[in-house]
C-alpha positions as CSV (number, residue, x, y, z in Angstrom):
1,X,67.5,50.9,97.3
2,X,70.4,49.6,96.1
3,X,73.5,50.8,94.0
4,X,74.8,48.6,91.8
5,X,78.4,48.7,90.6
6,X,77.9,50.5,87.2
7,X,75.9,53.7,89.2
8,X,79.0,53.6,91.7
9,X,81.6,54.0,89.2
10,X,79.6,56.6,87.1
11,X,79.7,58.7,90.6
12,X,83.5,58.0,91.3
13,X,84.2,59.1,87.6
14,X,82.2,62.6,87.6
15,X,83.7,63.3,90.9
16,X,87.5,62.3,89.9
17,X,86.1,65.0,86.5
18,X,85.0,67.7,89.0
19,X,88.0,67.6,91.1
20,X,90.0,67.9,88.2
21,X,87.8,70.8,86.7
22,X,88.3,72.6,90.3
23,X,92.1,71.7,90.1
24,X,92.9,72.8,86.4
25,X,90.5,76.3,87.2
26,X,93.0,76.7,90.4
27,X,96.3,76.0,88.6
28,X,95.3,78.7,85.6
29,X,94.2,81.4,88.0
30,X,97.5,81.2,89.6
31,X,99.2,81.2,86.2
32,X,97.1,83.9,85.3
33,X,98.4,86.2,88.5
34,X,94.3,86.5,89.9
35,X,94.5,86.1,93.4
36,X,97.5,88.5,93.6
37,X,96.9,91.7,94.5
38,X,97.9,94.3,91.9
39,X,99.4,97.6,92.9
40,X,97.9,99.8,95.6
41,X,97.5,103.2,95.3
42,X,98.6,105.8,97.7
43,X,96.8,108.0,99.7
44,X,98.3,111.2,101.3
45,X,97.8,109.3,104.7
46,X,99.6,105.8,104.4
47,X,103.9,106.3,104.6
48,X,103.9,102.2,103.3
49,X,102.2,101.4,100.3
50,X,103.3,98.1,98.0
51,X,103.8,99.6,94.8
52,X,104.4,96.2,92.5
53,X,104.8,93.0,93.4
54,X,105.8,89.6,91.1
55,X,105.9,86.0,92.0
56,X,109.7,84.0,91.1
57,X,108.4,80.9,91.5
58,X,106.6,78.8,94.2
59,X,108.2,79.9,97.2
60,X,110.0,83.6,96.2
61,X,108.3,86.8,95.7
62,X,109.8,90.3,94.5
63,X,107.8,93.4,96.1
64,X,108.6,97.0,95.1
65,X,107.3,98.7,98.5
66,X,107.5,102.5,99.2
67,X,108.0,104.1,102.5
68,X,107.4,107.9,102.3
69,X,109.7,108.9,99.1
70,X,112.0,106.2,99.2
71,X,111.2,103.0,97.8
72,X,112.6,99.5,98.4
73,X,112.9,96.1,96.2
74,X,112.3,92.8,98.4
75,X,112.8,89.1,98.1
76,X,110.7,87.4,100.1
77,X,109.9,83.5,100.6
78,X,112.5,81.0,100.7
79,X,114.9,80.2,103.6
80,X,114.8,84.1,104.6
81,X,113.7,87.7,102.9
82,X,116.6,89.8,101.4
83,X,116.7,93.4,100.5
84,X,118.3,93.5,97.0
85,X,117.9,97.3,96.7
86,X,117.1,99.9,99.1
87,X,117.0,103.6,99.5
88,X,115.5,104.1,95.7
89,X,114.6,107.8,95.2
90,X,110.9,108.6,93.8
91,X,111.3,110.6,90.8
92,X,107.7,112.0,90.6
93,X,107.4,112.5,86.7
94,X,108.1,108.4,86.4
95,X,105.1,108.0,89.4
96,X,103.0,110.3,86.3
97,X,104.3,108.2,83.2
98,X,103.4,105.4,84.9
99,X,100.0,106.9,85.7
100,X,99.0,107.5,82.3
101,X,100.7,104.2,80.6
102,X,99.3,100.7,80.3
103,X,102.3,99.0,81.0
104,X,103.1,98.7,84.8
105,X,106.4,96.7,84.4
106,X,109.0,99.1,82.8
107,X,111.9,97.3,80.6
108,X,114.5,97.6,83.7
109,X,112.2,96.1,86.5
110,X,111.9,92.9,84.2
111,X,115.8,92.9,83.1
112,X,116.0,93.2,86.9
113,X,113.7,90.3,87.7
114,X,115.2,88.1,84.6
115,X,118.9,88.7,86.9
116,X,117.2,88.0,89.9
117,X,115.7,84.7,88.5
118,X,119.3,83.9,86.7
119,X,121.0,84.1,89.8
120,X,118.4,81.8,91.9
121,X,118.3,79.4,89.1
122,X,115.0,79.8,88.2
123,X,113.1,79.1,85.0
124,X,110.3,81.3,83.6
């Protein structure tokens, strides 16, 4: 049996479509945040617990992580990590707001993140 030219390239052109399928399915997942894992909840045994956590850009990544009843804001990735805030007292009415709202990102955390990607020069 033998494959003449026209059957080749109809197989080198599906296969150049499905790699391209696979690759555009990757690149919106990632826009899309699936593959990161969303905020854990806390049982009464674990002291660490990563409350939020929200990708900069390619390399950097800011985490929200709680250690008994103080919580602390990360930057990870890039040349080294950096703590940008630490020591953050739990209030435990915002824990219950947050609880009952929708909206997991309150209006400071994102002014936050905005500084932090003004200051690293990076562009949403």
């Amino acid at each position: 049996m033998e494959i003449d030219s026209v059957s080749y390239m109809k197989f080198v052109f599906a296969l150049i479509f499905v790699l391209g399928l696979i690759g555009g399915f990757a690149l919106l997942a990632k826009k899309f945040g699936m593959g990161n894992r969303g905020p854990m909840r806390r049982s009464k045994g674990n002291r660490l617990s990563i409350i939020e956590s929200m990708a900069l850009d390619a390399k950097r990544r800011v985490v929200l992580i709680r250690r008994d009843d103080k919580e602390h804001l990360l930057l990870l990735g890039g040349a080294s990590e950096m703590v940008i805030e630490g020591e953050i007292e739990v209030d435990p009415e915002r824990d219950k707001t947050l609880e009952n709202s929708n909206d997991t990102a309150s209006s400071e955390t994102i002014n936050l993140i905005d500084g932090i990607r003004h200051g690293l020069g990076v562009k949403k």
